[in-house]
C-alpha positions as CSV (number, residue, x, y, z in Angstrom):
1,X,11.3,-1.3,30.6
2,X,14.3,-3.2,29.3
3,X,13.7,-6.5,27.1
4,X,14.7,-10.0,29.2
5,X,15.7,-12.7,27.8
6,X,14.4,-16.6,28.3
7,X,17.6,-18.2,28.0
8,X,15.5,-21.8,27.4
9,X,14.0,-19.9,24.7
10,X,17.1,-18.8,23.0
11,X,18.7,-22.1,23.5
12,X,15.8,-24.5,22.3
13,X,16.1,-21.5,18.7
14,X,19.6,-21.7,18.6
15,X,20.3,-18.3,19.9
16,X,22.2,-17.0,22.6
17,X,22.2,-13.4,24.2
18,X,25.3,-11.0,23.3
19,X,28.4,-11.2,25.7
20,X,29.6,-8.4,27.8
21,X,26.7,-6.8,28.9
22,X,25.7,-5.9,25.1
23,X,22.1,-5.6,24.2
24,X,21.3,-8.3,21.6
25,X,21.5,-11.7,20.4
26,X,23.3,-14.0,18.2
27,X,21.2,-16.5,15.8
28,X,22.0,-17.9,12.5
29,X,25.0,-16.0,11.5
30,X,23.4,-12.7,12.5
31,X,23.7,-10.4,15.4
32,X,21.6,-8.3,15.9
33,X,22.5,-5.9,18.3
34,X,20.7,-2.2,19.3
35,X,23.2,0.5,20.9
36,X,21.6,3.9,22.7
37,X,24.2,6.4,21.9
38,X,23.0,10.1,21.3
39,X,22.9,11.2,17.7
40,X,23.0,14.6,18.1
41,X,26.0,16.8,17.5
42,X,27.1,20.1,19.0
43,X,26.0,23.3,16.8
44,X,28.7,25.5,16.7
45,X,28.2,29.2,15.7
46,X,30.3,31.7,14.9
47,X,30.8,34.8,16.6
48,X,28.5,37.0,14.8
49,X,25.3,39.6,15.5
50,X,22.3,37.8,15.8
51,X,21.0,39.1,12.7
52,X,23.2,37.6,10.6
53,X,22.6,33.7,12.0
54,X,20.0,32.0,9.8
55,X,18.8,28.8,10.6
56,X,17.1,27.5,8.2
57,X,15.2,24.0,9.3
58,X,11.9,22.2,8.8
59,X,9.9,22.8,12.1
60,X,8.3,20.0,11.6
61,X,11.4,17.4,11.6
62,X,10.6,15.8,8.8
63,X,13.2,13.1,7.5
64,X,13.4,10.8,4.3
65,X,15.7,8.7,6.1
66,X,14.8,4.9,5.9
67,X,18.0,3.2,7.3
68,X,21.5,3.0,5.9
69,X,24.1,0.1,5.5
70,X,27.9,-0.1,5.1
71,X,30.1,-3.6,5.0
72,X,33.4,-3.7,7.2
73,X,35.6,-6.7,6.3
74,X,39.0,-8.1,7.9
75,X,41.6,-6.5,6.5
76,X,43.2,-9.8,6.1
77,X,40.6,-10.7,3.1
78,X,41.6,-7.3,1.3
79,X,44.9,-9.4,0.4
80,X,44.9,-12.8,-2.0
81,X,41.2,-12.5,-2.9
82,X,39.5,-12.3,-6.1
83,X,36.2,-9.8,-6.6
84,X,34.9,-13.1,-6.3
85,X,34.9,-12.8,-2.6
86,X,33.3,-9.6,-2.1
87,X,30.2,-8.6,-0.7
88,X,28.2,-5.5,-2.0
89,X,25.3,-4.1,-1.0
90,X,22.8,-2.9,-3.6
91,X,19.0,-2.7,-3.1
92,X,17.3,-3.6,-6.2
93,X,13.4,-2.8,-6.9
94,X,10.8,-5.8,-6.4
95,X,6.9,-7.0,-6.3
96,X,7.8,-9.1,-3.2
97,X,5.9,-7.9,0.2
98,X,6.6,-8.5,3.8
99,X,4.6,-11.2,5.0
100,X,2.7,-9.1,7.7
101,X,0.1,-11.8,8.6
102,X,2.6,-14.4,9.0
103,X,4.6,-11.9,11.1
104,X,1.5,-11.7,13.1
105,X,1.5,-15.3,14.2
106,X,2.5,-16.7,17.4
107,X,6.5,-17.0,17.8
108,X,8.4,-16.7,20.6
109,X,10.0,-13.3,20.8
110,X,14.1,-14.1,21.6
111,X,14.8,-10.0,22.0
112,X,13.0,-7.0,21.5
113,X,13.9,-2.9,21.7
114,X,12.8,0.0,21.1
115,X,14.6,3.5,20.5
116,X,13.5,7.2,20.3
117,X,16.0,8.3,18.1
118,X,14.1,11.9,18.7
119,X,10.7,13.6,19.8
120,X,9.5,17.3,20.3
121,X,5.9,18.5,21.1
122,X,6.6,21.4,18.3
123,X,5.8,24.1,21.3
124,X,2.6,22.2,22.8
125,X,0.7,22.0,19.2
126,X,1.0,18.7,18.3
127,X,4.2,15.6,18.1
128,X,7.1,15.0,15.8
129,X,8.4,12.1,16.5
130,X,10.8,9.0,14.9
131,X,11.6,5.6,16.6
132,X,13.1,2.3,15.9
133,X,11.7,-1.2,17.1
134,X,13.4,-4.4,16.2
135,X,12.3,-7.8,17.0
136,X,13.7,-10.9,16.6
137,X,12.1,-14.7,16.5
138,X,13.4,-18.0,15.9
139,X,12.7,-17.9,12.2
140,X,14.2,-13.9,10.8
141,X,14.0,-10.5,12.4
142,X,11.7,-7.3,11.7
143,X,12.5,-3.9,12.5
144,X,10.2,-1.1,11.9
145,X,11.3,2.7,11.5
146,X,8.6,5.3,11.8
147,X,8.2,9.3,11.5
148,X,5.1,10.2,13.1
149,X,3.7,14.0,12.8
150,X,0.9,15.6,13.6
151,X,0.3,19.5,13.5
152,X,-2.5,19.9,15.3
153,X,-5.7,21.3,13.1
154,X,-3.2,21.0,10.3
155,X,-1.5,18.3,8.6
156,X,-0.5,14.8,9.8
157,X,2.2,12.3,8.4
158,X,3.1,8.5,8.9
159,X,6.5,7.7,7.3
160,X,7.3,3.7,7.9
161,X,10.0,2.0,7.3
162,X,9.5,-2.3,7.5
163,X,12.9,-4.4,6.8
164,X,12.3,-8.2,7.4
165,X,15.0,-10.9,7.1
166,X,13.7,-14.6,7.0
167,X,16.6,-17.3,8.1
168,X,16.9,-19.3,5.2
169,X,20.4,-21.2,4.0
170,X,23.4,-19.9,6.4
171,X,25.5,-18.1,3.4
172,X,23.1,-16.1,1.8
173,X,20.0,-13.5,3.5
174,X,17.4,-11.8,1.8
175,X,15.9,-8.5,3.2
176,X,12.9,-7.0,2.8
177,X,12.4,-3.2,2.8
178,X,9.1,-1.2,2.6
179,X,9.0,2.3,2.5
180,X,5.4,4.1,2.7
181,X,4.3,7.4,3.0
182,X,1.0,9.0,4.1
183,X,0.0,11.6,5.3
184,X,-3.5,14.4,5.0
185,X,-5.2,17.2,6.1
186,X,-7.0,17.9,9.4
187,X,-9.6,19.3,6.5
188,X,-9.1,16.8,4.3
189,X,-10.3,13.8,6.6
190,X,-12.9,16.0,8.4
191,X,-14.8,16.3,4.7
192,X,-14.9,12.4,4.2
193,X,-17.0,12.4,7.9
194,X,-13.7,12.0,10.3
195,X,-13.3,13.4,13.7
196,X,-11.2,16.5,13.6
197,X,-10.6,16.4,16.9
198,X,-6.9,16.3,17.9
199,X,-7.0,13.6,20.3
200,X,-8.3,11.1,18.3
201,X,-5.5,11.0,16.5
202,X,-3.0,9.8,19.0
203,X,-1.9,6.5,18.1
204,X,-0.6,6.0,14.4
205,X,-1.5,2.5,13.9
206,X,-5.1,3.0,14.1
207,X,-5.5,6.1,11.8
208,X,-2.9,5.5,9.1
209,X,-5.1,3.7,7.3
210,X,-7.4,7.1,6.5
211,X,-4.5,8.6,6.2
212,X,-3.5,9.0,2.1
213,X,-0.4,6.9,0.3
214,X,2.0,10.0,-1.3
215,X,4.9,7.3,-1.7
216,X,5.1,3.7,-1.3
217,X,8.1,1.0,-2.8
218,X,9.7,-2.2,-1.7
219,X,13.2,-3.3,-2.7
220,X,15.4,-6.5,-1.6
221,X,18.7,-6.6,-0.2
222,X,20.3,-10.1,-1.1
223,X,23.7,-11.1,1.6
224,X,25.5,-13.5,0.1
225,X,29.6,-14.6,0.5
226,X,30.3,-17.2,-1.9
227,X,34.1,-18.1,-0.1
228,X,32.2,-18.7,3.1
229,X,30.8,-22.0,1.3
230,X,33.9,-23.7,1.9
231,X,35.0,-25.2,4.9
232,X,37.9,-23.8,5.2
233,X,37.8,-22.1,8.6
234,X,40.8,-19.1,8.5
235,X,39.4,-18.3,5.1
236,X,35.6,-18.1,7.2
237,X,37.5,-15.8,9.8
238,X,39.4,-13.5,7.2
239,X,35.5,-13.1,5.4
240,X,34.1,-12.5,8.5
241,X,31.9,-9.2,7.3
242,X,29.4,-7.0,9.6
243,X,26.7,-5.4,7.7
244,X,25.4,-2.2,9.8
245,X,21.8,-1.4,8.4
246,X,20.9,1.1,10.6
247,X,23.6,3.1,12.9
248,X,21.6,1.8,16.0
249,X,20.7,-1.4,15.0
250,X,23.4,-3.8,13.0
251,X,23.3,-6.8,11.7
252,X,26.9,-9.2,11.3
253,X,27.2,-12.3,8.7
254,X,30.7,-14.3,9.3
């Protein structure tokens, strides 16, 4: 079911939806936009006898990946600008957590979406499975990636992804990012007294909490354009920089 939008509600938060039929909106700087285009590629092989093709994969799907970012500028900002003016991206290490509780509260919800980037049943013995959700409220938006697996009578794994931007002053955006891994035995939680029965172990969000940390960090992300301080409007329009941070979700400061 596709996400609708209360146009009162984006209006009275200083919001408005995405022009030409493009799925997202447009609030303090930022849109945020979410695009469902297939990520898979074509596998080419080679003429050659079937013994000789190896594929070598993880059956389980596995992936590390916890988003990725690039900046595009105007090429007209390239020329007659000092480093000054330009925006990096570099994640730095920090103590500072996502506010889930506050995140919790009642806000209107100005756009939602959710993606299954992919999903396979591993031949009928259990899920692999990573998705994207985004959300985004009057005061920052929160995006969650997740790698769910579970191998039935075997092994199961939660890797979550949480990035969180709160709207503060217009030039400059901190994000949040928190990476966590779990993940345990089928034997493992039946010897502390949990059910090893597969199906009740179907929804992630109630179990990962028996499920055991293996990796867990946050790190910031601070946005910040020092030239777009000025009023100086054609200067605004040559800074004007989009920040992708995930290929299906992206993010643009101008």
């Amino acid at each position: 079911m596709e996400w609708e939008t209360d146009e009162k509600e984006l209006k009275a938060a200083g919001a408005e939806a995405l022009p030409d039929g493009r799925c997202g909106v447009r609030i303090q700087g930022w849109e945020i936009e979410s695009r469902k285009h297939s990520i898979l590629t074509s596998l080419q092989l080679e003429s050659k006898p079937l013994q000789q093709v190896v594929l070598d994969y993880d059956y389980t799907f596995t992936t590390p990946y916890n988003g990725s970012e690039t900046v595009e500028r105007n090429a007209e900002c390239v020329r007659g600008l000092s480093n000054e003016s330009s925006c990096s991206l570099q994640w730095e290490d920090c103590m500072e957590k996502i506010d889930l509780v506050a995140l919790a509260s009642k806000e209107p919800i100005l756009f939602y979406d959710e993606i299954i980037l992919y999903e396979d049943e591993l031949a009928d013995n259990g899920i692999s499975l990573l998705t994207v959700k985004v959300r985004v409220m009057p005061s920052g938006w929160f995006l969650l990636l997740r790698f769910w697996l579970r191998v039935d009578g075997v092994l199961m794994r939660l890797r979550d992804t949480r990035l969180h931007c709160s709207f503060g002053e217009h030039m400059k955006s901190v994000i949040l990012r928190e990476s966590c891994w779990r993940e345990a035995t089928f034997q493992a939680l039946s010897s502390k007294g949990y059910p090893s029965d597969c199906a009740a172990y179907s929804d992630p969000s109630i179990i990962s909490e028996r499920l055991s940390i293996i990796m867990q960090k946050a790190q910031k992300l601070s946005i910040e354009m020092p030239y777009l301080k000025r009023n100086n409007t054609a200067l605004r329009r040559a800074m004007s920089t989009r920040t992708w941070l995930m290929p299906w979700i992206t993010g643009k400061v101008e």
